[in-house]
N, C-alpha and C positions, 0 to 999 in steps of 0.2 A: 647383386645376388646375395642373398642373406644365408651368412656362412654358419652358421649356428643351424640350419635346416640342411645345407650340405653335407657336414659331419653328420647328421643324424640318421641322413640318408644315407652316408656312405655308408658301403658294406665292406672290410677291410680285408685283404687279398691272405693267403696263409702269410706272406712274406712282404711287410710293407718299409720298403727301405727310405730313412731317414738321412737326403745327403747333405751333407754339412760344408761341401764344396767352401760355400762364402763365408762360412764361419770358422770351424776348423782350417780347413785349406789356406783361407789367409794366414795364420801362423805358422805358416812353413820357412823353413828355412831358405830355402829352394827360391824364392821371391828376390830374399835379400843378396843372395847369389850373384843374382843376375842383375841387381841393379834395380828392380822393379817395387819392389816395397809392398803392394796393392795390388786389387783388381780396379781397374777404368771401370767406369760409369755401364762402356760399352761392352767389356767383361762380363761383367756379371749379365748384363742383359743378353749374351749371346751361350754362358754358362746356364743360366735359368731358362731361356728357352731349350738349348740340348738339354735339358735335365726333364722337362715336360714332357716332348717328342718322344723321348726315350720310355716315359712310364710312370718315372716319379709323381709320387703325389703327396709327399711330405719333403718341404725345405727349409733347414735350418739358416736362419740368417744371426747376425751379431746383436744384444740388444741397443737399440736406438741409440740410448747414451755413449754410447762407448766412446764418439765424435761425432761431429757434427755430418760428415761427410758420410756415416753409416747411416745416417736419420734422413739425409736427402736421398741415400738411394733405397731406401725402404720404399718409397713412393715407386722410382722407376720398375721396381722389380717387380712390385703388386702393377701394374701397366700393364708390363710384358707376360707376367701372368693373365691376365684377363683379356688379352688381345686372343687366347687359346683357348678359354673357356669353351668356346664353341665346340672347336675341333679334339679339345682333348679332355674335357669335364673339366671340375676344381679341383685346382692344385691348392694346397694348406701349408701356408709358410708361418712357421712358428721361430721365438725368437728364443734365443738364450740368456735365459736373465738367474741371476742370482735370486735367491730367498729373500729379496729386502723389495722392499715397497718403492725404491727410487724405478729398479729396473724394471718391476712390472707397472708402472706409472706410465715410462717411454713404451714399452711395449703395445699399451693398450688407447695411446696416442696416435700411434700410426696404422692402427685397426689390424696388431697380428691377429692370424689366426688359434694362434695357441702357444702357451707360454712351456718352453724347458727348462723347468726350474732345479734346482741345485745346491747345494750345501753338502762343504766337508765333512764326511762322518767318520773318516779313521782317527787312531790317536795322531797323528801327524798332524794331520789338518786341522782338528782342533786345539792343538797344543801351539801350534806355529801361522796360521794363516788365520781363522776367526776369534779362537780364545772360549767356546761355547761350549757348554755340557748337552749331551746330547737328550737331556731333560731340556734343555731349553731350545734346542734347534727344534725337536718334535714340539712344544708348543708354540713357538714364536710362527713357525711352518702352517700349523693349522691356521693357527689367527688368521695367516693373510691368507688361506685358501678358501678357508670362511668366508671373508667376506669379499673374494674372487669369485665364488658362485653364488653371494646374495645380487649381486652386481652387475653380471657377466655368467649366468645360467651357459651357456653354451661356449663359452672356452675349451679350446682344447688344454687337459693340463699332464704334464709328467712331472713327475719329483723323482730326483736323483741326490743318491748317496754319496756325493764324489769322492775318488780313491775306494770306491764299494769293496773292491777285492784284497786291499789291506784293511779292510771294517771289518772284525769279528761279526758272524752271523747272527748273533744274536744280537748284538749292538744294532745292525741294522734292522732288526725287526722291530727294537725299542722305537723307532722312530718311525717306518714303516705302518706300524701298529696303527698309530693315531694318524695315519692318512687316507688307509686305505678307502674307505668311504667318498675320500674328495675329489680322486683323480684318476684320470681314464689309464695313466700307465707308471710304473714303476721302472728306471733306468740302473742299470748294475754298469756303470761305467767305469774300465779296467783304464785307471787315470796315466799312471805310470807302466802301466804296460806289466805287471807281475802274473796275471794268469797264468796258469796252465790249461789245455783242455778237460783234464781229470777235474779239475777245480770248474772250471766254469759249467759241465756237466752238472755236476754237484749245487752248485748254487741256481742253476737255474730250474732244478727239480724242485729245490728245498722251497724257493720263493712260490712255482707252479702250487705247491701244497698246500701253503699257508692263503695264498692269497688269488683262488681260481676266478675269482670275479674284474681281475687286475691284469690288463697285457703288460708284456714284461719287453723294457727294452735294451738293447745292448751296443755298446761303446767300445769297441777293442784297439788299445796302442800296440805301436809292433816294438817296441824296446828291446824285446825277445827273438822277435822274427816269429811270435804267434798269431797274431791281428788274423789273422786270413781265418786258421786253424780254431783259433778259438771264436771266430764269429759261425764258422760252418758246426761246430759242435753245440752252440747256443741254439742257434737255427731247428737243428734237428733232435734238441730237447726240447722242444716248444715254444721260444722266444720267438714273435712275432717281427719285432721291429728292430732291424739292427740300422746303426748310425755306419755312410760310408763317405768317401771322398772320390774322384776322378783322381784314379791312378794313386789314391790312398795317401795323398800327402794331407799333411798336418805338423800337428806339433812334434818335435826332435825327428824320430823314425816315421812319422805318422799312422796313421788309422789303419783298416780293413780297406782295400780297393772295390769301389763296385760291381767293375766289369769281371774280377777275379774272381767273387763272391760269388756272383749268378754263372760265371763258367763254370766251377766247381761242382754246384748244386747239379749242372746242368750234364756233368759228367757224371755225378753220382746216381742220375735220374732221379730225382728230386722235382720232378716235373710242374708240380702242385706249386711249387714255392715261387716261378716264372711269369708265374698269370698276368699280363699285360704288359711283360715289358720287352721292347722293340728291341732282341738280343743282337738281331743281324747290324742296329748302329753300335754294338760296343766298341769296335775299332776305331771307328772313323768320332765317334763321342773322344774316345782317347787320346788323337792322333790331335782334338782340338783344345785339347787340354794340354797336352804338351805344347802347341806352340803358344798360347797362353803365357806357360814357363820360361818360352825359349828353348827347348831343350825340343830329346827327340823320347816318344815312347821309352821309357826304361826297362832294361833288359829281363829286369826280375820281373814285370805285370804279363802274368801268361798271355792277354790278348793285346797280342804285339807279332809285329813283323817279324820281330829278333826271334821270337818263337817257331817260328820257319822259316829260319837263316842256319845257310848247312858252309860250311867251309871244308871240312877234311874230306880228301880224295874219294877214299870210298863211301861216306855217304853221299857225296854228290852222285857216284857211278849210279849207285842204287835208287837215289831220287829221280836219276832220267827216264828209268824204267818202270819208278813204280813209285807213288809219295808215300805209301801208307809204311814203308821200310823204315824210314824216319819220321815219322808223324803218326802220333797216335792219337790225336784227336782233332773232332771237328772243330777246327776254328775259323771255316768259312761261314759256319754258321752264325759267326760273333761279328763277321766281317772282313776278317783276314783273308782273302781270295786269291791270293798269288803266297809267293815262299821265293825265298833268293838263295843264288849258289852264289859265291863270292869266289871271285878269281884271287889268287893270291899262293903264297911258296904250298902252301900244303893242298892245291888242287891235284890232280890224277892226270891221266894222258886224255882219259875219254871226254872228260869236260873240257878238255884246249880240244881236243878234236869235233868236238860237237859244237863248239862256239864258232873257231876258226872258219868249221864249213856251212853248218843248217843256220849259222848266224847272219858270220859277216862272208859267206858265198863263197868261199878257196878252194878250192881246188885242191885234196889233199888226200894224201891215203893214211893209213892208220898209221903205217911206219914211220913217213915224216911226222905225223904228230906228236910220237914218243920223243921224235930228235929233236922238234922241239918246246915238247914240256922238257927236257931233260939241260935244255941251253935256257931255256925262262926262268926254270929253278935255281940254278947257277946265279942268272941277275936279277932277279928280283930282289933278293936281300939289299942291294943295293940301289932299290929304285930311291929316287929322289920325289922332294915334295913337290905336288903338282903335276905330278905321273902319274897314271894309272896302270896296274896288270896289264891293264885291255888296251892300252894304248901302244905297252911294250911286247905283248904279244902281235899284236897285229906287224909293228915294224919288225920285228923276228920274221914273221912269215912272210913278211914285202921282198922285205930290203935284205936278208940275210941266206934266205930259204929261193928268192924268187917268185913265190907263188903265186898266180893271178886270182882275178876274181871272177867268177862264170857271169855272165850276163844273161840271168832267166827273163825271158819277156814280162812284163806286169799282171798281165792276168794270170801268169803262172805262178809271179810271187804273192799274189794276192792267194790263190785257192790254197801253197801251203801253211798250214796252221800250226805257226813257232808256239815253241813254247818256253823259248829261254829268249831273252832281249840284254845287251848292255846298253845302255844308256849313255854311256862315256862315249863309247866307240863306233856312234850313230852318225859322227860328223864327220870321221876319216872314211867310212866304209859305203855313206848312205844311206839313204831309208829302209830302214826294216818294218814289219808287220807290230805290234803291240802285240805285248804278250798275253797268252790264254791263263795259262796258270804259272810259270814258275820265270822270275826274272835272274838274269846273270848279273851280278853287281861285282865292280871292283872299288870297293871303299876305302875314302883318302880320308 
């Protein structure tokens, strides 16, 4: 398929997201953590395939040189790309190369689709990382974009000012100036993370102004704990293209998360900005990103379990009755379909009363329940590891309480429709039904 007639074809969505998963992503911290260092061969090809399914249709990879071991899976990735061609159109995997002719050499070796190109523009980075007057970045930049499109008519190309948001504005327009003619987008990548929203407002108007022929694209670090806030504020000044990761890791704090990004949009109705992307996997895209890391969904990525996970007394009381009491947004829609109540000290009577009986089947009135949440609260501080809530609640009500368990016929437990399940407490109690919407969890 000749990708030079697919970009000209494409028609580009309000909101075209650029994930940098295997480029960015790889410099996380979070790898070296765990011992992992890398994505496998089979990573990335199972990262690139969710990344397609999901919508994407621009992916940032490493440039070639980087290692050798980057340049062999450039191949497997364009593969696993192209196995999807059918079912999901061209995806456009562009590399990240510096402004020097080594990196767009490798790039244009393993037939990327489009080059994001780059050079330091603040005084930092000129003073400390290249050594270049930004007289000489702007013309050394043309040269090779020159002869990038005498060459290569159909490349995709971006030029980025890196550290743009410690670049004086005008500095960056010095160099800007002499490109705009060359390149399908201009990137303002907040390197170190120093944005504000008021600032990137601002800059993404000022650039919109100067250079309306030019989509404009966006790189947010969270050093700040902005990345999210200032990629939605980009977004809804006009910038087309923002740069994201699965679960937003990256370099130190990392990037903008994706699935946060499009929830956000998606809460502010932003409707337009959604166009083709399969929001109902953002969970389950997450859930395989995290084991990826090792780790589980992180607490902070709004589309996460942890996000309807309730543990104190009275929002459990009130979630049994009603979820919207604690849950103010749809995030079945993202994919989160269930929510947990955690057994543990600061549960309530109604939730040991609701487990005890519509769960594990006891036989109990509300009185004994009170007596005993009121002896579980007592021991629990004291539970031991390899204990569960649910395990010492159940022996309280056996062994301490007496209580039996009712023996409803099967077609009777089948027709009622639980909606709280423990999972621990499956193997002292018996089979229970799978839950509809909300699990009981006691987490070790």
């Amino acid at each position: 398929m000749n990708r030079q007639f697919c970009f000209q074809a494409y028609r580009p969505r309000r909101l075209e997201i650029i994930d940098t998963t295997l480029r960015e992503g790889q410099q996380s911290s979070l790898l070296h953590d765990h011992h992992k260092y890398f994505f496998t061969p089979a990573d990335k090809q199972e990262i690139t395939r969710a990344l397609i399914l999901y919508g994407v249709k621009f992916i940032e990879l490493f440039a070639p040189n980087v290692s050798a071991r980057e340049q062999a899976d450039w191949e497997l990735i364009k593969a696993t790309r192209n196995e999807l061609i059918t079912q999901k159109g061209y995806t456009f995997l562009l590399a990240h190369v510096r402004a020097h002719p080594q990196d767009v050499e490798a790039a244009l070796r393993v037939g990327a689709d489009g080059l994001n190109m780059y050079i330091g523009t603040s005084d930092v980075a000129r003073s400390y990382s290249h050594g270049k007057t930004l007289e000489e970045i702007g013309k050394q930049a043309r040269q090779l974009i020159e002869d990038i499109r005498r060459n290569h008519p159909g490349l995709i190309i971006r030029f980025s000012g890196e550290d743009a948001f410690r670049t004086r504005e005008e500095d960056l327009f010095r160099v800007y100036d002499q490109l705009q003619d060359l390149v399908d987008r201009f990137g303002t990548p907040d390197t170190v993370g120093v944005a504000t929203p008021a600032l990137v407002a601002q800059r993404v108007r000022a650039l919109r102004q100067r250079y309306p022929d030019v989509a404009l694209e966006g790189h947010f670090h969270d050093d700040r704990g902005f990345s999210l806030i200032n990629a939605l504020e980009a977004v809804k000044s006009g910038m087309q293209y923002i740069q994201t990761t699965l679960l937003g890791i990256g370099e130190r704090s990392g990037i903008t998360s994706m699935t946060a990004l499009l929830f956000n949009l998606y809460i502010d109705r932003e409707y337009d900005c959604l166009e083709g992307y399969h929001l109902r996997g953002s969970y389950p895209i997450n859930v395989m990103m995290a084991d990826k890391l090792r780790k589980l969904v992180p607490s902070k990525e709004p589309v996460s379990l942890t996000n309807r996970t309730h543990a104190a007394g009275v929002h459990q009381k009130a979630m049994l009755n009603h979820s919207a009491t604690y849950e103010a947004f749809p995030l079945d829609q993202f994919g989160v379909t269930e929510s947990e109540i955690l057994l543990g000290p600061l549960s309530g009577w109604n939730v040991v009363h609701y487990f005890l009986r519509e769960i594990c089947g006891f036989a109990l009135d509300e009185a004994t329940a009170r007596q005993i949440t009121a002896l579980f609260k007592q021991r629990v501080y004291d539970l031991q590891p390899g204990t569960s809530p649910a395990a010492m609640l159940i022996d309280i009500a056996r062994n301490e309480f007496g209580l039996q368990t009712v023996n409803v016929p099967e077609e009777f437990r089948r027709a009622v429709k639980q909606n709280l399940t423990d999972t621990s407490a499956q193997a002292e109690v018996g089979e229970v039904s799978h839950a509809s919407g909300v699990i009981l969890r006691s987490r070790r």
